[in-house]
C-alpha positions in Angstrom: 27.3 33.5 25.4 26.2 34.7 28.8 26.6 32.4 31.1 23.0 32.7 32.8 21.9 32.0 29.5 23.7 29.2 28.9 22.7 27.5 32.1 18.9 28.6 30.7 19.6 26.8 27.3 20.9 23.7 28.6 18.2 23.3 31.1 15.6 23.5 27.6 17.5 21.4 25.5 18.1 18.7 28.4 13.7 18.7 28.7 13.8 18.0 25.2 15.3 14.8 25.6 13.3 14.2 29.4 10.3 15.1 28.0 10.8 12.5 24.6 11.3 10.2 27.4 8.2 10.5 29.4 6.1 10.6 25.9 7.4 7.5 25.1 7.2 5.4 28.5 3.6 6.9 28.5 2.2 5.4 25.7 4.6 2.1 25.1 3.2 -0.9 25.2 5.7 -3.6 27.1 6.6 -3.4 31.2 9.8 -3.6 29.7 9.5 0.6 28.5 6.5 1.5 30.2 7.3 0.1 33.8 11.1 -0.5 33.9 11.7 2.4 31.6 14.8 0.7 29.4 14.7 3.2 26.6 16.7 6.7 26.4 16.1 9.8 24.1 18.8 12.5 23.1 19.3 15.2 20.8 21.7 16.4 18.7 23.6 19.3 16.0 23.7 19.0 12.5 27.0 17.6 12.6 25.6 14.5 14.3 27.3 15.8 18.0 25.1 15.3 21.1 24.1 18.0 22.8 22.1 16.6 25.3 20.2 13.6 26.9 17.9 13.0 29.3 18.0 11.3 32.6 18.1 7.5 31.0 20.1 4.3 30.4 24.1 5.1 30.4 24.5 2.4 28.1 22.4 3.7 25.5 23.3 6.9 25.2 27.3 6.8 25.3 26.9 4.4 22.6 23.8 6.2 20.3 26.0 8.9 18.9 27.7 6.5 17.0 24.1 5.3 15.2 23.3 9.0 14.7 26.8 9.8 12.9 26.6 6.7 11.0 23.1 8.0 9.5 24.0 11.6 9.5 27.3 10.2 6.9 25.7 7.7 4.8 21.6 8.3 4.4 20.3 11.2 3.0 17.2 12.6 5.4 14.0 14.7 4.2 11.4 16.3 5.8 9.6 13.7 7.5 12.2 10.7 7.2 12.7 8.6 10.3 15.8 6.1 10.2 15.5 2.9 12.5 18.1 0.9 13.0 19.6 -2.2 15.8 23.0 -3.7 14.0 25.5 -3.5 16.4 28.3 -3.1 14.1 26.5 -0.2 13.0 26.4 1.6 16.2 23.7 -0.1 18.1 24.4 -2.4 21.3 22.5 -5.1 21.0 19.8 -6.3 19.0 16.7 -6.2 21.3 18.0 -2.1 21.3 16.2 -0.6 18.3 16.8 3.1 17.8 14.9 5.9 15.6 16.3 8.7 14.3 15.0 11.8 13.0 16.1 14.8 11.1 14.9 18.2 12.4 14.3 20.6 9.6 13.8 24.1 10.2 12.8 25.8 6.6 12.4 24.5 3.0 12.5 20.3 2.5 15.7 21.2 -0.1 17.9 21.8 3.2 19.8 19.1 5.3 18.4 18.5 9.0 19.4 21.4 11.2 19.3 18.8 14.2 18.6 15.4 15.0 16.6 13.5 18.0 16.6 9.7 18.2 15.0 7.2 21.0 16.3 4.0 21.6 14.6 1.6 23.8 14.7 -2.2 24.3 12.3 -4.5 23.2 11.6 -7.3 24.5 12.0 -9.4 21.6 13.3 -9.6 18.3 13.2 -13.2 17.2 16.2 -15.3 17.4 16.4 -18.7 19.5 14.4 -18.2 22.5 11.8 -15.5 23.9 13.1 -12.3 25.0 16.3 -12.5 22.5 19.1 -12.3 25.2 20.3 -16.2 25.8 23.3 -18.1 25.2 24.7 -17.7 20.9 27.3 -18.3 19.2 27.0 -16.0 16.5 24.6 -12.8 15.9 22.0 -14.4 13.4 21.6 -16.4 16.1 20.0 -13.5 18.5 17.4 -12.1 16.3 16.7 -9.6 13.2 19.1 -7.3 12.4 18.1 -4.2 11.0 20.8 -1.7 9.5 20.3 1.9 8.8 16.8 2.1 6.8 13.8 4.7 6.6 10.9 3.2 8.4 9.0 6.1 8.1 9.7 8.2 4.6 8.6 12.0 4.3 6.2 11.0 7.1 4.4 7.6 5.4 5.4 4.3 7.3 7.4 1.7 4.9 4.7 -0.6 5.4 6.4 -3.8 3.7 9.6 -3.2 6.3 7.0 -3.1 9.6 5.7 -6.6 8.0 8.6 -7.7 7.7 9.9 -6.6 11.7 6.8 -7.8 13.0 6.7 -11.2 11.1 10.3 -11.9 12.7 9.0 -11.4 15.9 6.9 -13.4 18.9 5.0 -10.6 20.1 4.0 -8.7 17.2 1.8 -6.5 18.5 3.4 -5.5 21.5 6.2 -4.5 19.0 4.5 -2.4 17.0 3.5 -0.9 20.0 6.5 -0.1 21.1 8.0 1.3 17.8 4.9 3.7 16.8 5.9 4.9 21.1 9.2 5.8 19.6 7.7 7.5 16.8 6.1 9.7 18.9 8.7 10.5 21.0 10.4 11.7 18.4 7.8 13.7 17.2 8.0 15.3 20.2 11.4 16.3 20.2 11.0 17.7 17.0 8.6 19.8 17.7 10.0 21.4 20.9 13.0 22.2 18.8 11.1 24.0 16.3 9.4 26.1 19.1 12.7 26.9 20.2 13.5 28.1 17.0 10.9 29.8 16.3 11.5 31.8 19.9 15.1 32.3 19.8 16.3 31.8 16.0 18.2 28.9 14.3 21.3 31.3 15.0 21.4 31.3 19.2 20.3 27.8 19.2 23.3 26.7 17.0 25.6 29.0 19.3 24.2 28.0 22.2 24.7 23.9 21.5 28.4 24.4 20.7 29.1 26.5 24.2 27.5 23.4 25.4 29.6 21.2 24.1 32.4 23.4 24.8 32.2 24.2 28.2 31.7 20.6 29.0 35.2 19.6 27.2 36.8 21.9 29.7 35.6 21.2 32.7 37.0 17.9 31.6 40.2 18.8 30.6 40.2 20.5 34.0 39.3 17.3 35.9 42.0 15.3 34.0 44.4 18.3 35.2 43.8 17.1 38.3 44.4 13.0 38.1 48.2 13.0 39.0 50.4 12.1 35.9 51.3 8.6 35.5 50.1 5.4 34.0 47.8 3.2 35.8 46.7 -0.7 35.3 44.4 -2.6 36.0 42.2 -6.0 35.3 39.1 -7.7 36.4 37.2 -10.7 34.7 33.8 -12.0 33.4 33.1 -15.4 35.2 32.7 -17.2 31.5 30.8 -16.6 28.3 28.2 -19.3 29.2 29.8 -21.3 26.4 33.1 -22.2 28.1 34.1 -22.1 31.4 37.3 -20.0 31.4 37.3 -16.5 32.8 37.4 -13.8 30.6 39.8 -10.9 31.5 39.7 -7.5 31.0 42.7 -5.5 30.7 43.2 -1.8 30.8 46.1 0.9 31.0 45.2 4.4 31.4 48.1 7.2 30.5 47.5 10.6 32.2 49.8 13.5 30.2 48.6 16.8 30.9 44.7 17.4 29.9 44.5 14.5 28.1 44.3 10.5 28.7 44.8 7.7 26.8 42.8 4.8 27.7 44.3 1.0 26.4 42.8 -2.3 26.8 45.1 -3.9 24.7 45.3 -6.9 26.7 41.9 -7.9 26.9 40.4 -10.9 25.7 39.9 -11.7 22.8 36.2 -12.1 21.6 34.9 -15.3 22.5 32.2 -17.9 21.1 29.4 -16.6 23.7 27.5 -13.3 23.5 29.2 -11.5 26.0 31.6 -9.7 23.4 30.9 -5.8 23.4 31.0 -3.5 20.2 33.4 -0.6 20.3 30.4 1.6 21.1 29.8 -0.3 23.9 32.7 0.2 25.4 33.7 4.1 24.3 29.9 4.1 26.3 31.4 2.9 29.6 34.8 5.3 29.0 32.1 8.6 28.7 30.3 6.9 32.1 33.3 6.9 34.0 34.5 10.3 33.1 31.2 11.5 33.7 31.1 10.1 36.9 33.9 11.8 37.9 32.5 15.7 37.1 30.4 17.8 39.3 26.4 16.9 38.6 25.7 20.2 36.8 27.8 19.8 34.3 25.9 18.8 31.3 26.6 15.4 29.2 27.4 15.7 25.8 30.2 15.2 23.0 32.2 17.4 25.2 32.9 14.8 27.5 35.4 12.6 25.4 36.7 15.1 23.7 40.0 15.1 25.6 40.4 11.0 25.5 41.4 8.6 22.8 40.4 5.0 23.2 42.2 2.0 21.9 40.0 -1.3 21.7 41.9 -4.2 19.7 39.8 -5.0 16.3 38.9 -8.7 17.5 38.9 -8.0 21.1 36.0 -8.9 23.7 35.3 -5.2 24.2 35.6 -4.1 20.2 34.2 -7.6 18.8 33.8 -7.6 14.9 31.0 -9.3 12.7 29.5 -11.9 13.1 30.5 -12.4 16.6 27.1 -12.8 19.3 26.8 -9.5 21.6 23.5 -10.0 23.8 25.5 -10.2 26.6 28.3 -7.5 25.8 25.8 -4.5 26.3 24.3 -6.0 29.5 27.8 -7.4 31.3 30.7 -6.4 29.9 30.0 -2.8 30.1 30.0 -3.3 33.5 32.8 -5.2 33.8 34.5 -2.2 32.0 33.4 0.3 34.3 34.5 -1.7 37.0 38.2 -2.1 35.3 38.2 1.7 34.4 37.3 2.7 38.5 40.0 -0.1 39.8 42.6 1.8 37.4 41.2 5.3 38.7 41.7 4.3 42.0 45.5 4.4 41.9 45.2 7.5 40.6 42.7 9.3 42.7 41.8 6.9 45.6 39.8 9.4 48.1 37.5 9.8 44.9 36.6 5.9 43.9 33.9 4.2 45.2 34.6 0.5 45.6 32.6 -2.0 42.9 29.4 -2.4 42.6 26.8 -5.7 42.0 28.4 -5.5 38.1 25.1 -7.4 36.2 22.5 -6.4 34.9 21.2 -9.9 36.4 19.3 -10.6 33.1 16.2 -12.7 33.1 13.7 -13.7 30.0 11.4 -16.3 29.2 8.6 -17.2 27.1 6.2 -19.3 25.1 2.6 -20.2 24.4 0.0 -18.6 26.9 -2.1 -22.1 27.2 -5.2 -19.5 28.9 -5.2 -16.9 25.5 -3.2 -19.6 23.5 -0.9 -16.2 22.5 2.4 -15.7 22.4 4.5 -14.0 25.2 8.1 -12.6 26.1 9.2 -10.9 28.8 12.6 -9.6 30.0 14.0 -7.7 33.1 17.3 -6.7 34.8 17.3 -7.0 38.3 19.5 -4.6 40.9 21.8 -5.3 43.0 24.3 -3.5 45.6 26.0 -0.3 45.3 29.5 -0.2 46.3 30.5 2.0 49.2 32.5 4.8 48.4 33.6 8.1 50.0 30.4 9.5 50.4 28.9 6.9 51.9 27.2 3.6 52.3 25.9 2.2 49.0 22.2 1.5 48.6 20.6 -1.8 48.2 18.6 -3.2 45.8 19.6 -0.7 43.4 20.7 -0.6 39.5 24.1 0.8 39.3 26.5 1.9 36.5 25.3 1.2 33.1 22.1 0.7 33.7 19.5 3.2 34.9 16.3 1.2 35.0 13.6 -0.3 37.3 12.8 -3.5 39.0 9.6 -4.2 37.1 6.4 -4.3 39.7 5.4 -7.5 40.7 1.8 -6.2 39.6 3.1 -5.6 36.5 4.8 -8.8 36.1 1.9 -11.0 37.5 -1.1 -9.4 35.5 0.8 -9.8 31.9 2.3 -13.1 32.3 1.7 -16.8 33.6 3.5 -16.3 36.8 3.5 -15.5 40.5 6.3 -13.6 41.6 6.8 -16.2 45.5 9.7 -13.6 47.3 10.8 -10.2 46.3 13.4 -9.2 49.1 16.6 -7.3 50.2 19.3 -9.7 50.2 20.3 -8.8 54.0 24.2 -9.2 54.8 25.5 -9.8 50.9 27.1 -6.1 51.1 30.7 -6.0 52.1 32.0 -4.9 55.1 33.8 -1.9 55.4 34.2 2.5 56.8 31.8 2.4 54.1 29.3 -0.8 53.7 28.7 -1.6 50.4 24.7 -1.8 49.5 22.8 -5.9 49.6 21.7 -7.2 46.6 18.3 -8.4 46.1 16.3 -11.8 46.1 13.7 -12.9 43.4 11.9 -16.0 43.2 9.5 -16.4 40.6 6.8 -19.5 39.9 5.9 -20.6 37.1 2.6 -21.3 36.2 3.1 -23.3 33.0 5.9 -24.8 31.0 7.8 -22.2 29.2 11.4 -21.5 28.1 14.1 -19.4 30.5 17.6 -17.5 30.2 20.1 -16.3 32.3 22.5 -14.2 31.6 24.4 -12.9 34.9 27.6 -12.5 36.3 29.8 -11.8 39.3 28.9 -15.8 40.1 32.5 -16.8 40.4 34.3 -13.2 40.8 33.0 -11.1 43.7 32.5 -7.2 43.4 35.9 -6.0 44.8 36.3 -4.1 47.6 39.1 -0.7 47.8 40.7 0.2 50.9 40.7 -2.8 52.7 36.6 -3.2 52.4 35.6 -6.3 51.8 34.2 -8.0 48.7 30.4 -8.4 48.1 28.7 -11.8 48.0 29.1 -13.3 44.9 25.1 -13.6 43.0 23.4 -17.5 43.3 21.1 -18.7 40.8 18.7 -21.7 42.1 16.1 -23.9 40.5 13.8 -25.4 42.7 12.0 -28.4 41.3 10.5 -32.0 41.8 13.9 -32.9 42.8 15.0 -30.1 45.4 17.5 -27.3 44.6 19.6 -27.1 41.5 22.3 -24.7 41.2 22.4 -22.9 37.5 25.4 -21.4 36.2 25.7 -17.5 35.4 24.5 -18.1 31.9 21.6 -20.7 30.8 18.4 -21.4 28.8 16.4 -23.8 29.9 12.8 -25.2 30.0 10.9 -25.1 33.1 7.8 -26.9 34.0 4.4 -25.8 35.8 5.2 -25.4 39.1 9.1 -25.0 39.1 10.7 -21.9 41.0 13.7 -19.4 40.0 15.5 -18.0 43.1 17.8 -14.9 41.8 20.5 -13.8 44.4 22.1 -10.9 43.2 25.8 -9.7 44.1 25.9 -7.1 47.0 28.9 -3.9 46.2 31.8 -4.0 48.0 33.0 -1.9 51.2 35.1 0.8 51.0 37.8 1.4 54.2 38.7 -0.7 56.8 35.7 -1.6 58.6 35.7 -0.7 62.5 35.8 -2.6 65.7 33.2 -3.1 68.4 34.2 -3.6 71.8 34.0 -7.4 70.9 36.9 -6.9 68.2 34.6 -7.8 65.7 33.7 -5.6 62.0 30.9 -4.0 62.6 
C-alpha cells in the first residue's frame, strides 16, 4: 500500500479506538472512568489481531487481545451480539476489569464479524470482601463475581436476567449499570465508524490496509531487536510481600537476543503465592508488549505486530502466569510493574544509553467503602495514585506522575469530596523522594485523606521495603510510607491492608519517588547536587 496512505489509515483506525474512549468517559458514571479515566478501547481484524488502540491504560490493552481471541474461538457472534466478560483466566486482568466485545458486521447477519472493538474499563466494584474489590485474598471467589465469556447484549436486546444478576452481586448497583450501558456505547461507536469506513473505502482496502499495519510494525521491531547486541541478559527485582506473608517475592527474568528475535524467560520467578499479587499470563505478555513498545520510535503504531518477533516463557504455577483459583487483584496493579521494572534492569545490560532508571513501581492502590449514614446508600470508591518517574537519558523524570502500566489520573479532590464522606486534608509533591543523579529521578506524591464516618479501607502498594533502583550510579528513590493518624498518634501500615477506620481518622499516602540515572555532580561544596 502507499505509504502516505498507510500513515492516513492508521491515523483513522487509531481515532476509532480515541474516539470509543472519549464516548465512554463522557457518559460513565464513576470518578473512577469518568475523572481518572481507567478504561481502554481497541479494535481489531476478523482473526481476532489488534490493529489498533487508543491512547489508554498499558495494562489493559497488552492483555485484551487475549479476551477478544478467546471469544473470537469459542462464541459464535451475530449482528448485534455484545460479549462481556472479567475471568482472568480467560483473558481478563483482574476482576474489577470488565470488558465488552463486539462483532462488526459489514453485510448479511449469515456472515462472521468482519472486525471486532471491545472496551474494558475498571469498575469500581464487583462484590467480594470489602468495597472497591482490590484488598488482601487468598483465593479469587474471594475478590468478587466472575463473569466468563457470555452475551450481555444478544442481536441487540440486553440479557436482562444476567444484568440482575451483575448488579445484585454488587454494592453500587447503579453506578454499575452506569458504567456498563457507557461501555455499550462506546462500542457502538466503534462500530459505526468502521462501517463508515467501509462504506468509503471498501471492506477490501480496509482489510489490506490493517494487515500493512500489522506488518510494518513487526519490522520495525525486528529492526530494533537487530540492534540490541547479541547475548543473554539477567536480571531480578522483588515485590516487598503479598500482604499475606512477609517474605519478598522475586522476579526473575533472562532475555536471549539471536538475531531478530528474543526470547524472554522468567523461569525463576516465584512461584504464585497465597495473596493477590499473582499475575495471569496476559498480564505479564502485557508488560513484555510495554517494554518493546517503549523501546520504538512514537509513530510507530501498536498492534499485534509488536510481539510478533518474541516468545515468552511464564512457568504454569508461577507468580507471573498464576493458574485457577489463585487471587490476582494485586497482579494487574503491582506485579506488572514489577515486570517492567525486571524487563528494563535486563535491557540495561544490553543497551544502557537507552534505559531509563526505575520508576515509583505501584499503582499505590486505595479503596474503601460502606454505608453513607447522610443518604443511608451504599458507596465504593477506588484510585491509584502517581508517583515518580525515573530519570533516564532524556532527562529528569516528572513528579507526581503515573508511569509504566498505568496511564491514568489522580482523581480531583472535587471529585472525590462531592461523591464521598471525605475531605481530602494535603494533596502535595513529595519534595526530595526522587533519587539523585546526571538525571534526577521525579518525587512522588503525598495524600492525606479524612474520613468523615466509619467505613472500611485497603491498601495495596508496593516499593515499601525495596526502593525503585537507580542505573548508572543514580541513586535509589525513597521507598513509599503508609500512615494512620488516629486517637493514638501515628501508626505505620504495611504495603498491603484492610482495615476499618473511624470518624475522624487520617490516611497519609507517601508514594515512591524514580530513581536517578548517572552519577550525580558536585558543587563547589563536594556535595550531589
Amino acid at each position: 500500500m502507499d505509504p502516505i496512505e498507510l500513515e492516513i489509515f492508521k491515523s483513522l483506525f487509531v481515532y476509532v479506538a480515541e474516539e470509543m474512549g472519549i464516548a465512554l468517559r463522557r457518559t460513565a458514571f464513576s470518578p473512577n472512568i469518568k475523572e481518572r479515566k481507567d478504561y481502554s478501547c481497541a479494535l481489531y481484524n476478523s482473526e481476532g489481531l489488534l490493529v489498533a488502540q487508543g491512547d489508554h491504560m498499558p495494562v489493559h490493552l497488552g492483555s485484551m487481545p487475549m479476551a477478544v481471541r478467546r471469544v473470537v474461538r469459542s462464541i459464535p457472534m451475530k449482528r448485534g451480539d455484545i460479549v462481556i466478560l472479567n475471568d482472568p483466566f480467560e483473558g481478563g486482568t483482574h476482576l474489577p476489569d470488565i470488558t465488552m466485545i463486539s462483532g462488526v458486521f459489514v453485510e448479511n447477519a449469515d456472515e462472521s464479524p468482519f472486525f471486532y472493538v471491545a472496551s474494558r474499563a475498571h469498575h469500581s466494584d464487583v462484590g467480594g470482601i470489602a468495597p472497591g474489590s482490590m484488598t488482601l485474598t487468598r483465593e479469587i471467589y474471594q475478590e468478587g463475581l466472575r463473569i466468563p465469556a457470555v452475551k450481555l447484549v444478544e442481536e441487540g436486546k440486553w440479557n436482562k436476567d444476567l444484568l440482575s444478576l451483575i448488579l445484585a452481586n454488587v454494592r453500587t448497583p447503579s453506578e454499575r449499570e452506569g458504567d456498563l450501558t457507557a461501555q455499550l456505547a462506546a462500542n457502538r461507536v466503534g462500530e459505526k465508524r468502521l462501517l463508515e469506513m467501509v462504506a468509503k473505502y471498501g471492506k477490501e482496502k480496509i482489510t489490506l490496509a490493517m494487515r500493512e499495519l500489522i506488518g510494518y510494525t513487526a519490522r520495525i521491531v525486528e529492526k530494533r531487536i537487530e540492534q540490541i547486541p547479541e547475548g543473554t541478559y539477567k536480571a531480578i527485582d522483588y515485590l516487598d510481600d503479598d500482604g499475606i506473608s512477609t517474605d519478598p517475592i522475586p522476579i526473575q527474568v533472562a532475555i536471549q537476543k539471536k538475531g531478530s528475535s528474543l526470547l524472554i524467560d522468567f523461569s525463576g520467578s516465584s512461584p504464585q503465592v497465597e495473596g493477590n499479587v499473582n499475575a495471569v499470563f496476559s498480564i505479564t505478555l502485557s508488560a513484555v508488549a510495554y517494554v518493546l513498545r517503549a523501546l520504538l520510535p512514537e509513530e510507530v503504531p501498536a498492534n499485534a505486530g509488536i510481539l510478533s518477533a518474541v516468545q515468552v516463557i511464564a512457568p504454569s504455577g508461577s507468580v507471573v502466569n498464576a493458574v485457577y483459583p489463585a487471587s490476582v487483584a494485586g497482579g494487574n496493579v503491582e506485579t506488572s510493574q514489577r515486570v517492567v521494572d525486571v524487563l528494563l534492569k535486563a535491557l540495561h545490560q544490553a543497551i544502557p544509553d537507552a534505559i531509563p532508571a526505575a520508576s515509583s513501581g505501584t499503582m499505590n492502590n486505595l479503596s474503601f467503602g460502606g454505608i453513607n449514614l447522610e443518604t443511608g446508600e451504599p458507596f465504593s470508591y477506588y484510585e491509584t495514585i502517581g508517583g515518580g518517574m525515573g530519570g533516564g537519558p532524556l532527562g529528569e523524570g516528572d513528579s507526581a506522575v503515573h508511569t509504566h502500566m498505568t496511564n491514568s489520573l489522580n482523581t480531583p479532590i472535587e471529585a472525590m469530596e462531592y461523591n464521598l464522606p471525605i475531605r481530602v486534608r494535603r494533596y502535595a509533591v513529595r519534595e526530595g523522594s526522587g533519587g539523585k543523579g546526571e538525571k534526577r529521578g521525579g518525587d512522588g506524591i503525598i495524600r492525606e485523606i479524612e474520613f468523615l464516618q466509619p467505613m472500611t479501607v485497603s491498601l495495596l502498594s508496593d516499593r515499601r521495603k525495596f526502593p525503585p533502583y537507580g542505573l548508572l550510579e543514580g541513586e535509589e528513590g525513597k521507598r513509599g510510607e503508609n500512615i494512620l493518624i488516629g486517637k493514638e498518634g501515628e501508626v505505620a501500615l504495611p504495603s498491603k491492608k484492610m482495615f476499618t477506620v473511624q470518624k475522624g481518622d487520617i490516611l497519609r499516602i507517601s508514594t515512591p519517588g524514580g530513581g536517578g540515572w548517572g552519577k550525580a555532580k558536585q558543587d563547589p561544596c563536594c556535595r550531589p547536587v
